[in-house]
C-alpha positions in Angstrom: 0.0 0.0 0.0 1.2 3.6 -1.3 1.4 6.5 1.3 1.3 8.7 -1.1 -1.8 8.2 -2.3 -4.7 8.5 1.0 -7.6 5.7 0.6 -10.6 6.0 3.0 -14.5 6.0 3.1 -16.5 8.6 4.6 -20.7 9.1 4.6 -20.3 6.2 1.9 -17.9 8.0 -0.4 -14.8 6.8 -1.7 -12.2 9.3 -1.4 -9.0 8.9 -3.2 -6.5 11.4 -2.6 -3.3 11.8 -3.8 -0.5 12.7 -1.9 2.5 13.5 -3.5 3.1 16.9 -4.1 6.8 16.7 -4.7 6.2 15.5 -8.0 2.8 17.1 -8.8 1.1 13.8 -7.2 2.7 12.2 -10.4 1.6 8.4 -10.5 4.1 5.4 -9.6 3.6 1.6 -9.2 2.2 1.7 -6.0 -0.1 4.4 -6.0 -1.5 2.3 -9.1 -1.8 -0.8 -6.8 -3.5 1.3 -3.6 -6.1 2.8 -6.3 -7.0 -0.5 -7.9 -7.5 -2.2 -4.9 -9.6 0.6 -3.2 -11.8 0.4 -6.8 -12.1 -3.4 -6.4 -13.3 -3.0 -3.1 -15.7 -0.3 -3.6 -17.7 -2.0 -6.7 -19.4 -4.4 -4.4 -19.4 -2.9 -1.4 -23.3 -1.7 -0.9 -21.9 1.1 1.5 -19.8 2.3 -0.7 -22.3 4.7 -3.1 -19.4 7.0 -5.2 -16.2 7.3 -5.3 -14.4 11.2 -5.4 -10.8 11.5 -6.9 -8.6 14.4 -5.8 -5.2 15.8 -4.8 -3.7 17.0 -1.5 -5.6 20.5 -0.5 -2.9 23.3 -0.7 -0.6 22.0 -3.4 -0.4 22.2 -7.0 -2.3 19.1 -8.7 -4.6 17.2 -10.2 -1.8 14.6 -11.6 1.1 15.3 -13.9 1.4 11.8 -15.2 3.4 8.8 -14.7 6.8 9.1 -13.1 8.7 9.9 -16.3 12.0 9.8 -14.2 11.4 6.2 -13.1 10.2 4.9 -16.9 13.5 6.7 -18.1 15.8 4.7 -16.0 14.0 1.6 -15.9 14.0 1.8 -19.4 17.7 1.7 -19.3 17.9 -0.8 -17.6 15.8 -4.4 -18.2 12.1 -2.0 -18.3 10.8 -4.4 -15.5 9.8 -1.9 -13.1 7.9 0.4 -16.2 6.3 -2.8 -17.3 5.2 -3.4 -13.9 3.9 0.1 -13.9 2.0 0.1 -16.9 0.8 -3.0 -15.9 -1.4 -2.4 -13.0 -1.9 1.7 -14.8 -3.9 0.1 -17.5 -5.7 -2.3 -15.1 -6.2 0.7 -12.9 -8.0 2.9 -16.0 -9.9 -0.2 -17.3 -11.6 -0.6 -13.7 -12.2 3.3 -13.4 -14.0 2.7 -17.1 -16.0 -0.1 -15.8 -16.9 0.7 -12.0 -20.3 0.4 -11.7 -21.2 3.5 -9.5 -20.5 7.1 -10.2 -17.0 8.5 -9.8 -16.1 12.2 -9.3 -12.6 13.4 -10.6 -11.7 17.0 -9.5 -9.3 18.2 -12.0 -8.7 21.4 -10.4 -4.5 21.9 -11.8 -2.3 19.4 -14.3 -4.1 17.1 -15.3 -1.6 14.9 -17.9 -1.0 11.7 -19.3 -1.9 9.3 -16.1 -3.7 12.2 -14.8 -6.3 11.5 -17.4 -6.3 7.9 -17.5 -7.5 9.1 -13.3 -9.9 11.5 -14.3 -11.2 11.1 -17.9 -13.0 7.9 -17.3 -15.1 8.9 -14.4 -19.2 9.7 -14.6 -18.3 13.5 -13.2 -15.3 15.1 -13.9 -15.0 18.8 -12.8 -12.5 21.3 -14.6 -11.6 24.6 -13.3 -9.4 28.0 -14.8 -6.5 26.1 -13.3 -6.9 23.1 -14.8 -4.3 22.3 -17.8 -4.7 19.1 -19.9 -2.7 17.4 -22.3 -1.7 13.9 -23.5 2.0 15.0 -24.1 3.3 11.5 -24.7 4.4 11.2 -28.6 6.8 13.9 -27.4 8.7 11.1 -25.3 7.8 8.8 -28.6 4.9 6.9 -26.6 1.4 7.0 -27.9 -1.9 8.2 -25.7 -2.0 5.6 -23.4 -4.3 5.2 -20.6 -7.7 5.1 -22.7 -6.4 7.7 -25.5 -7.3 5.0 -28.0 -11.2 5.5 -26.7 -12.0 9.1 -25.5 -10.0 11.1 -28.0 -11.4 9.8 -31.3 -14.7 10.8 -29.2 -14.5 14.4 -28.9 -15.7 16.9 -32.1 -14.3 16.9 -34.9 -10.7 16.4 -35.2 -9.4 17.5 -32.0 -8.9 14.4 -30.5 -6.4 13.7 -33.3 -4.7 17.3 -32.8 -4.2 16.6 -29.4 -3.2 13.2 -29.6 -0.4 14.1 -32.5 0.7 17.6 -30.9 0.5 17.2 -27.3 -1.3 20.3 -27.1 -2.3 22.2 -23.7 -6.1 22.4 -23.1 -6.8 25.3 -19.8 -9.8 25.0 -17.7 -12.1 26.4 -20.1 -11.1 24.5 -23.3 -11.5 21.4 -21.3 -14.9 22.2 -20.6 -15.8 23.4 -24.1 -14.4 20.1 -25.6 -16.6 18.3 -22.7 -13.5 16.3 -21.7 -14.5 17.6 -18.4 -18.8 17.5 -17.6 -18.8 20.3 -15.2 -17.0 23.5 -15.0 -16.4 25.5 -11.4 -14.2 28.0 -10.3 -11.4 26.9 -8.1 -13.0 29.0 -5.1 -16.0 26.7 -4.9 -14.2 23.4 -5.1 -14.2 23.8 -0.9 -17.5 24.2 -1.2 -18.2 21.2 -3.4 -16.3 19.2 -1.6 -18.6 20.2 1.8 -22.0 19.8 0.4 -20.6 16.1 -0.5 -19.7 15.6 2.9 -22.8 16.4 4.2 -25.1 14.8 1.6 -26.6 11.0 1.4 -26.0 9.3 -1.3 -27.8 5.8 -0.3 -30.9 6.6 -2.5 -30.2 8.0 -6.1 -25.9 9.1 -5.8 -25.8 9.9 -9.4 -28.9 12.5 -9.1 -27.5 13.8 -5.7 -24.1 14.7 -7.1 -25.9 16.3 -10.6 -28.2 18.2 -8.2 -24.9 19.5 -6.0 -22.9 20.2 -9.1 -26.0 22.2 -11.0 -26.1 24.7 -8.1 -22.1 25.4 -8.4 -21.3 24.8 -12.0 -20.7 27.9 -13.6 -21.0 28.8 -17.5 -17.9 27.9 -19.2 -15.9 30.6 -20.5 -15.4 30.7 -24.5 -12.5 27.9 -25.4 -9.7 29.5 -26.9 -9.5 26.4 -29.6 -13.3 26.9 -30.8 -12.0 29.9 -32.8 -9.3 27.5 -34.8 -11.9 24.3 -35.0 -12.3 25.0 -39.1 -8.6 24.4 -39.4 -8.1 22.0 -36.8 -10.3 19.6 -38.5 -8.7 20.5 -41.8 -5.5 19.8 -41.3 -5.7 16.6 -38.9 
């Protein structure tokens, strides 16, 4: 089990949190292992109702990825500790994409590579103007893992392509606009978001009781900045 990454359940919520701030909460093997467990333990577990990702309050977040530093030198070396980390990574994403109850990712900061295979597969995923997305990983000469293969040829147009060849940045607003995120707040509220959870019940109807707490917060998303360029994005790609 990781300690930096905080498993526990509260008013029958699954809270993952994770706790490495060091390295933007960037994902290693462990961390991978504690999540995937906690999900396999949730998605029968009739106390369990949702389950809410987020990052260490007071430190820059959501996720900046996979621990590029480790895959580097294990790729040096024999790979067996970055196959072991893709390994339970993919298993990881493939049980957020098939858990059977809603799951909240606040993406409130970086949000990259393994910070979307955490997020983008979730019910509810909340952006806000600090949030910056990207699947940067043909720029190390990997493809868009974690999922890539299924939410990017999803979004309009051609922009999943774009991003996917160009590693391009996406801020709060864009990821709203290109509905990789569901629900757009201001990074004031997410406090506030996070307190009406704690005090709601979710035995009866948790995927209405979190659209009815996230309709009386979720602000009108600001114009994307991409939308302007959409005519030549799905031109050229």
């Amino acid at each position: 089990m990781s300690n930096e990454v905080s498993v526990s359940v509260r008013r029958g919520v699954g809270r993952i949190t994770l706790t490495r701030p060091k390295a933007l909460h960037a994902l290693n093997a462990p961390m991978c292992e504690t999540i995937l467990a906690a999900l396999e333990r949730w998605a029968d577990d009739p106390t369990v109702y949702l389950v809410m990702i987020d990052h260490e309050a007071d430190t820059r977040g959501f996720c900046a990825g996979g621990d590029i530093r480790m895959l580097a030198e294990s790729g040096a070396g024999d790979a067996s500790e970055a196959r072991a980390f893709f390994n339970v990574e993919y298993r990881m994403n493939a049980a957020l994409k098939t858990f059977p109850k809603p799951v909240l990712a606040i993406m409130d900061g970086v949000t990259m590579g393994g910070g979307v295979g955490l997020s983008v597969h979730g019910s509810h995923r909340v952006a806000t103007e600090r949030t910056l997305f990207a699947m940067p990983e043909t720029g190390i000469g990997l493809f868009p893992d974690v999922g890539g293969g299924w939410f990017l040829p999803r979004l309009s147009g051609e922009l999943g392509t774009w991003l996917a060849l160009t590693g391009a940045r996406l801020k709060g607003s864009d990821v709203a606009a290109a509905r990789v995120a569901t629900h757009y707040l201001p990074s004031e509220l997410i406090t506030n978001l996070k307190k009406q959870i704690d005090a709601a019940d979710f035995s009866v109807g948790a995927a209405e009781m979190l659209n009815e707490i996230l309709r009386g917060l979720t602000h009108t998303v600001p114009p994307g900045s991409f939308e302007a360029h959409g005519d030549v994005i799905d031109t050229c790609f």
